[in-house]
C-alpha positions in Angstrom: 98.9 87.6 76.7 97.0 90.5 76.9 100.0 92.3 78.9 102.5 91.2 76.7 101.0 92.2 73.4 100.3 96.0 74.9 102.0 98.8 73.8 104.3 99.8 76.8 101.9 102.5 78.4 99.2 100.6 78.6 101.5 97.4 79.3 102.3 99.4 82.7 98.5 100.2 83.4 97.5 96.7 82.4 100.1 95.3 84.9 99.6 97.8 88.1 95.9 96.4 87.9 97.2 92.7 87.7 99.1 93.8 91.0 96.4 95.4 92.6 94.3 92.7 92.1 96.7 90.3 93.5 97.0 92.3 96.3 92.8 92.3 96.5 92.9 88.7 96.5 95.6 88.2 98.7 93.6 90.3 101.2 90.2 88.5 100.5 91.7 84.9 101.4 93.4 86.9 104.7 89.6 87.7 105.5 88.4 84.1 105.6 90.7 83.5 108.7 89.8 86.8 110.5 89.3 86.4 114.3 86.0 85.1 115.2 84.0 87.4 117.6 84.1 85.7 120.6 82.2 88.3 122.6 84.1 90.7 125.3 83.6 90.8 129.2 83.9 93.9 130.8 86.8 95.0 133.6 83.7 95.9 135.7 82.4 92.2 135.4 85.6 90.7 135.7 86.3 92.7 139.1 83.1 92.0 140.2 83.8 88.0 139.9 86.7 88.6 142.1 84.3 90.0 144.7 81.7 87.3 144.4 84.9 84.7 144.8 84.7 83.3 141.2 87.0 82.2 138.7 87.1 83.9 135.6 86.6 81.1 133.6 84.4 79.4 136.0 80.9 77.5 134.9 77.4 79.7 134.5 74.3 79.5 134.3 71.4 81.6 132.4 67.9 82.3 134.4 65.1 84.7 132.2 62.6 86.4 133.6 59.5 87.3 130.8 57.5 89.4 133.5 60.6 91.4 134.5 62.1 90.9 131.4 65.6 90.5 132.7 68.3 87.7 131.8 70.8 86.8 134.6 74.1 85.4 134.5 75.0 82.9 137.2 78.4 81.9 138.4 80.1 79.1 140.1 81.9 80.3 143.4 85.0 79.0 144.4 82.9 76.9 146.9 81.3 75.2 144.1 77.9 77.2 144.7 76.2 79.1 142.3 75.7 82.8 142.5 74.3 85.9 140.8 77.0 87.4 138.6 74.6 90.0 136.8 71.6 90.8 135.3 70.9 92.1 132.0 67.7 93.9 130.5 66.1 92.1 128.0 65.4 94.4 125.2 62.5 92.8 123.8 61.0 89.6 123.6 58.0 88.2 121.4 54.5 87.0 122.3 52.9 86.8 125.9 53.4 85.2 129.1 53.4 81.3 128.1 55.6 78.4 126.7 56.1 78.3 122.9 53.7 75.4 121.1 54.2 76.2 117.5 56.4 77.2 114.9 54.9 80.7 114.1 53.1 81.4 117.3 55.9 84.5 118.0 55.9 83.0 121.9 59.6 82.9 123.1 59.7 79.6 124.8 59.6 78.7 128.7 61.4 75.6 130.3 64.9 74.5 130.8 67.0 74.1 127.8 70.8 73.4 127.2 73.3 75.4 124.9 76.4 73.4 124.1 79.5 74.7 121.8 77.8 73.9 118.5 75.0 76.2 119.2 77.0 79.9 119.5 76.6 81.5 116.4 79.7 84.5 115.8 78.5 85.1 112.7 74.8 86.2 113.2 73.3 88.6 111.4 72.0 89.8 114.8 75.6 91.0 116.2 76.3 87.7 118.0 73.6 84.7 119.4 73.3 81.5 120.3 70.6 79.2 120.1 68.8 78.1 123.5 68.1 74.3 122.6 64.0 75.1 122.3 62.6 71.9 121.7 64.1 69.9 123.7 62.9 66.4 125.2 59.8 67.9 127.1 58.6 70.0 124.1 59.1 66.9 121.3 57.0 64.9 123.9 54.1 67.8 123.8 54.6 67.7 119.6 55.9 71.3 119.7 57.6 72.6 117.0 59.9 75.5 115.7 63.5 76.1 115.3 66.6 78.6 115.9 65.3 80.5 119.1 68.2 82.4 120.0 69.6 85.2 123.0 70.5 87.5 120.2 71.3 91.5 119.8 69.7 93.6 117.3 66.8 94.5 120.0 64.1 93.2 117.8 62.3 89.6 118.3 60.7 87.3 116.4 60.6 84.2 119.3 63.3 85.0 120.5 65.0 86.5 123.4 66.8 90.0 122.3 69.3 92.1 124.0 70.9 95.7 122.6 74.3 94.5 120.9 76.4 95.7 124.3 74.4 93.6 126.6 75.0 90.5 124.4 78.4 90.9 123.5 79.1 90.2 127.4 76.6 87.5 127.9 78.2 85.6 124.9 81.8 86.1 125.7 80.7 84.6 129.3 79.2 81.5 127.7 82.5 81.7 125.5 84.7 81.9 128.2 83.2 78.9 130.6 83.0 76.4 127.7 86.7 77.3 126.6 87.6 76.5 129.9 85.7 73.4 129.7 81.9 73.4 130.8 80.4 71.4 128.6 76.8 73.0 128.6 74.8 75.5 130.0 71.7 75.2 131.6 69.3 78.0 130.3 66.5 78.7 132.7 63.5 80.5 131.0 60.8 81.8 133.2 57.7 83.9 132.9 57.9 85.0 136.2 59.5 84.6 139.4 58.4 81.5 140.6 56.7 82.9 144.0 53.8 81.1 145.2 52.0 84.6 145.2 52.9 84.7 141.7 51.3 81.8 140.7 48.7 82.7 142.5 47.7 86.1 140.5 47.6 83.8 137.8 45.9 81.1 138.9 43.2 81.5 136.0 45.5 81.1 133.6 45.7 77.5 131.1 49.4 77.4 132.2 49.3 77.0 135.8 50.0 73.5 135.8 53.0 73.9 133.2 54.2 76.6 135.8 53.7 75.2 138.9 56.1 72.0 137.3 58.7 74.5 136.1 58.4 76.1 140.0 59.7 72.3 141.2 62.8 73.4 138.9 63.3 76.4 140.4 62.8 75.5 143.7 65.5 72.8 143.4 67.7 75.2 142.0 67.7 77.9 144.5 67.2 75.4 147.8 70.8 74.2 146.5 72.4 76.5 144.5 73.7 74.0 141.8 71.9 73.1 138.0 68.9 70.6 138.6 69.5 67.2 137.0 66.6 67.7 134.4 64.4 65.1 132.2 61.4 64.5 130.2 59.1 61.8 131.0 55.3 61.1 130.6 54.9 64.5 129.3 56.4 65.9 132.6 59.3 67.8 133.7 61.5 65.6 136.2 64.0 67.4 138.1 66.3 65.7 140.7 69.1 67.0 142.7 72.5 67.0 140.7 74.3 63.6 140.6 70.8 62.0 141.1 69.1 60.5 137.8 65.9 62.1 136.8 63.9 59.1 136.3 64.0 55.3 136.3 64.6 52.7 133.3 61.6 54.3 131.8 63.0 57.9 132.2 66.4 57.7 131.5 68.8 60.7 133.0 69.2 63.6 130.7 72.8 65.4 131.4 72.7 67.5 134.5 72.7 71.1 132.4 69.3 70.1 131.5 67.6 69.1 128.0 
């Protein structure tokens, strides 16, 4: 109405911004079915699976390191083993050597932990992340609480486990790429140091001996066989098993073979 009853100058003006507006709109409901970031793995990487005899698209697993803070990508061979793919500097990480126990404790947690599908976030205000599954079974047992811990860029940490935006961009399209292909889960390994007996010994005055010599059983299992530990919570424990082996009885039931 307003177009109409204008005097013809104005008429055209009125109905230029009625087009460009359109056009504004048009463009604005475009953006709501942009391309999701799905991450991007390097040529470098993607040669270097072709040395180490892996698919492409072929099943990981993540392994972190507090002391050294590093984060590695494993991959399935072609054998079926897996192998180290790469490691990645962590660019910062919050709190001390030690599982998280609280919501607000700043501790990035320790233990295994599973990231399925529903837990990549594209859309983080932090580049890309995806959320590490921390509390699982174990933790809920222990009453541990706290939320959204996350492999994230941005290189700052609040609990969590942050990379620089180019290291995470490749980490995430790797977990992108093996769970488009099909792997369900990923097991997510979180360490505070290399599980060495010497290791454990330096800190063999420390409270959290016991919850590290359990998560060295994990480790061990892992590395004597080169596949994903069956993994479960029971009696307040960590039960780990050799894959296709149920971690636990009737009173311990089996938790799926990426872990918790």
């Amino acid at each position: 109405m307003l177009i109409a009853n204008a005097k013809p100058p104005l008429r055209r003006a009125l109905s230029g911004a009625a087009g460009l507006l359109l056009v504004f709109l048009l463009a604005a409901c475009a953006g709501e079915i942009e391309r999701v970031n799905t991450g991007s793995v390097s040529p470098a990487t993607a040669a270097l699976m072709e040395t180490k005899d892996m698919e492409r698209n072929a099943p990981i697993l993540i392994r972190v390191f507090k002391a050294d803070s590093v984060l590695e990508v494993w991959k399935q061979t072609r054998q079926g083993r897996y192998e180290p793919l790469r490691s990645y500097a962590i660019c910062r990480y919050s709190g001390t050597l030690g599982p998280k126990k609280a919501e607000g404790d700043h501790q990035a947690p320790e233990g295994f932990y599973t990231i399925t599908p529903g837990q990549l976030n594209p859309h983080s205000r932090e580049y890309l992340a995806f959320n590490i599954g921390y509390p699982n079974a174990y933790d809920r047992s222990l009453g541990r609480t706290g939320d959204s811990l996350m492999v994230h860029g941005g290189c700052r940490s609040v609990g969590c486990y942050a990379m620089t935006n180019e290291g995470v961009d490749e980490i995430y399209g790797l977990v992108y790429e093996a769970m488009a292909a099909g792997q369900g889960a990923v097991q997510f390994q979180a360490y505070p140091f290399r599980m060495t007996a010497e290791n454990l010994q330096r800190h063999a005055d420390d409270a959290n001996l016991p919850f590290w010599s359990m998560l060295k059983q994990g480790s061990d299992l892992f590395e004597q066989t080169s596949l994903p530990p069956n993994v479960a919570a029971c009696s307040r424990q960590y039960v780990f098993k050799r894959p296709g082996e149920p971690a636990g009885g009737d009173a311990c039931p089996a938790a799926p073979s990426a872990g918790l």
